[in-house]
Every structure is written in C-alpha cells, then in structure tokens.
N, C-alpha and C positions, 0 to 999 in steps of 0.2 A: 558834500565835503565836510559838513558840519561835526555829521555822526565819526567821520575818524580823527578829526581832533582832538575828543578827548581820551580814547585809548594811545595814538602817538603822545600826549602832552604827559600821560602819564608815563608810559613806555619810558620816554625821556630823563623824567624824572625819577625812576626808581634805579634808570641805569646810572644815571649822576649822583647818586647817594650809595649805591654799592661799587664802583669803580671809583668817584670820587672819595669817600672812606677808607678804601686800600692805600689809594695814593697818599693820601693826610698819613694814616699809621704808618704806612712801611719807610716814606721819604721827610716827614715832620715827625711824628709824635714817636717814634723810636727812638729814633738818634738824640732827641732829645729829653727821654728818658734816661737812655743810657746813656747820658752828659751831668746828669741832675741826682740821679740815684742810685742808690750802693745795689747789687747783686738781689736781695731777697726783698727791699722795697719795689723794683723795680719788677719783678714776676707778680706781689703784690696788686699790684695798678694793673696789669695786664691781664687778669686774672678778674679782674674788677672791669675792665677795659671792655674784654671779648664777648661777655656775654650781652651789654649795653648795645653794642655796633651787631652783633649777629641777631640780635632782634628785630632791627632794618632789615638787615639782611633780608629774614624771613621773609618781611613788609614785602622787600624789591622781587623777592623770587615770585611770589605769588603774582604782585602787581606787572611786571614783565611776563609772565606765561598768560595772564589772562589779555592782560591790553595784548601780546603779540599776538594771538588766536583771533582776536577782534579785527586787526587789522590785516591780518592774513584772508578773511573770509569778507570785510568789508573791501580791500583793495585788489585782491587777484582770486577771489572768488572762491578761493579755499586750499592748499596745501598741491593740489597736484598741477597748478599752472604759477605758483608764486617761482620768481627769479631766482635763478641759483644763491645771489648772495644770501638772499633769504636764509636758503637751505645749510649754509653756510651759519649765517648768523645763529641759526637753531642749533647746531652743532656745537658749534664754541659755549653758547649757552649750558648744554645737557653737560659736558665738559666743567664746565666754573660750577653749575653746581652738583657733581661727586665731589671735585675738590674740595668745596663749602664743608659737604656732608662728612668728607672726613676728618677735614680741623672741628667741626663742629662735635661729632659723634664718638670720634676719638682721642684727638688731640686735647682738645679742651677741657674733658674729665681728668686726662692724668694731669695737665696740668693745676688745674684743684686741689687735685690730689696733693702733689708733691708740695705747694702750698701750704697745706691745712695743714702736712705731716712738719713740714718744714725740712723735706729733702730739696736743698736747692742746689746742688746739681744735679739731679736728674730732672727738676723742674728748668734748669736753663738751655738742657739736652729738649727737652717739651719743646721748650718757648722756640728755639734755634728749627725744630722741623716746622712748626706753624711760623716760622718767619717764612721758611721756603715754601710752603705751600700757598700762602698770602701773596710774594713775590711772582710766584707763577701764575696765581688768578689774576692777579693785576695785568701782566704781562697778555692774559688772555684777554682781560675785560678791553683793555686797551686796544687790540688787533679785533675784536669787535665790534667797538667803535669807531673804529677807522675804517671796517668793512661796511658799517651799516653807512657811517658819514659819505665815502665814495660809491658807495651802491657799485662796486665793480662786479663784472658780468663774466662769472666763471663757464 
C-alpha cells in the first residue's frame, strides 16, 4: 500500500494546483482585476498572469498522467480491468488538456500579441475567449473531481 501513496499524494496535488488555479483566476483574481484596472493594464497582468499559472500547468499535466499510469497498474493491474470511473476520469482528462493546449497554443500568443502591438480590443476579444475556455476547464476539472471523490460506478 505503501508504493501507491505516493503517485495518489501526488495525483492529488497536481490536480489541486490545476483545478484549484482556475477556480482562484476565473472567481478571485479576475473580478478583481476587472475592479482595480483600466482595460489595457488589465490584459497587461493577464498576459504576465498566463504564462506563470500554465507553467504548473505543464508540472500538473505531466505529474497527473504519470502518477495516474502508476496507480492504474499498481491498483487494478493495468487499463483493461480499472473501473469505469476510471475510464471516465481519463477522459475528462484527454478533454482539459486539448482545451489547455488551445488557450495555451493559440489563444495566448494573439493575446501577446495584441498586447505588444497595443491592439486592445482585439486583445480583450483574446482575453474574453480564454475566459471561456478556463470557465469550461474548470467546469470540467470540477466534474472530475467529483467523479474521482465519489468513485461512482458507470
């Protein structure tokens, strides 16, 4: 029992630092940008914001596919007898991160972009679709963690 403590304790913790991250951004630190600062400060900080927090990210991606792999083959012996939720869980995963990979890949260069140039609104038209796409991963991270919390049995 030893050996899957510490792929679960990490598992844990990389999905608490990328779910919990979204939650802080999207329901704390936006609204409270957009209380505090004008239009082009405010894409500024975000801008400065995204790349900080998606470098966890990375951390969690990795640190979540490896500890889950571990504990997939340390607890049900490997991918073809693990319990639906599982399967489940892997899904919502492969899911959050395309989403990831397209705020990351594409969203977040034009918003640079429009930044650097100092086109700010098409940088707030940027910012406004990576809000939805962050609102949606959360929404997913969330219904992942509620499936992994109740282990229910699809």
């Amino acid at each position: 029992m030893l050996a899957f403590t510490l792929p679960y304790t990490l598992h844990v913790l990389a999905a608490l630092i990328w779910v919990g991250g979204m939650f802080f951004a999207w329901l704390i630190l936006r609204p409270a940008l957009a209380a505090a600062l004008d239009g082009p400060s405010r894409l500024r900080a975000w801008a400065e914001v995204f790349p900080r927090f998606f470098g966890w990210v990375w951390v969690s991606i990795a640190t979540l596919a490896i500890s889950g792999v571990a504990m997939i083959h340390l607890r049900f012996n490997g991918f073809e007898t693990a319990p639906r939720y599982v399967q489940w869980m892997m899904g919502g995963a492969i899911v959050m991160v395309a989403v990831f990979l397209r705020v990351h890949a594409l969203l977040l260069p034009q918003l640079r972009a429009a930044v650097h140039s100092e086109a700010w609104t098409e940088g707030a038209q940027v910012l406004a679709r990576i809000r939805r796409m962050v609102g949606l991963n959360l929404l997913l991270g969330l219904l992942v963690v509620a499936l992994a919390s109740a282990r229910w049995s699809f």
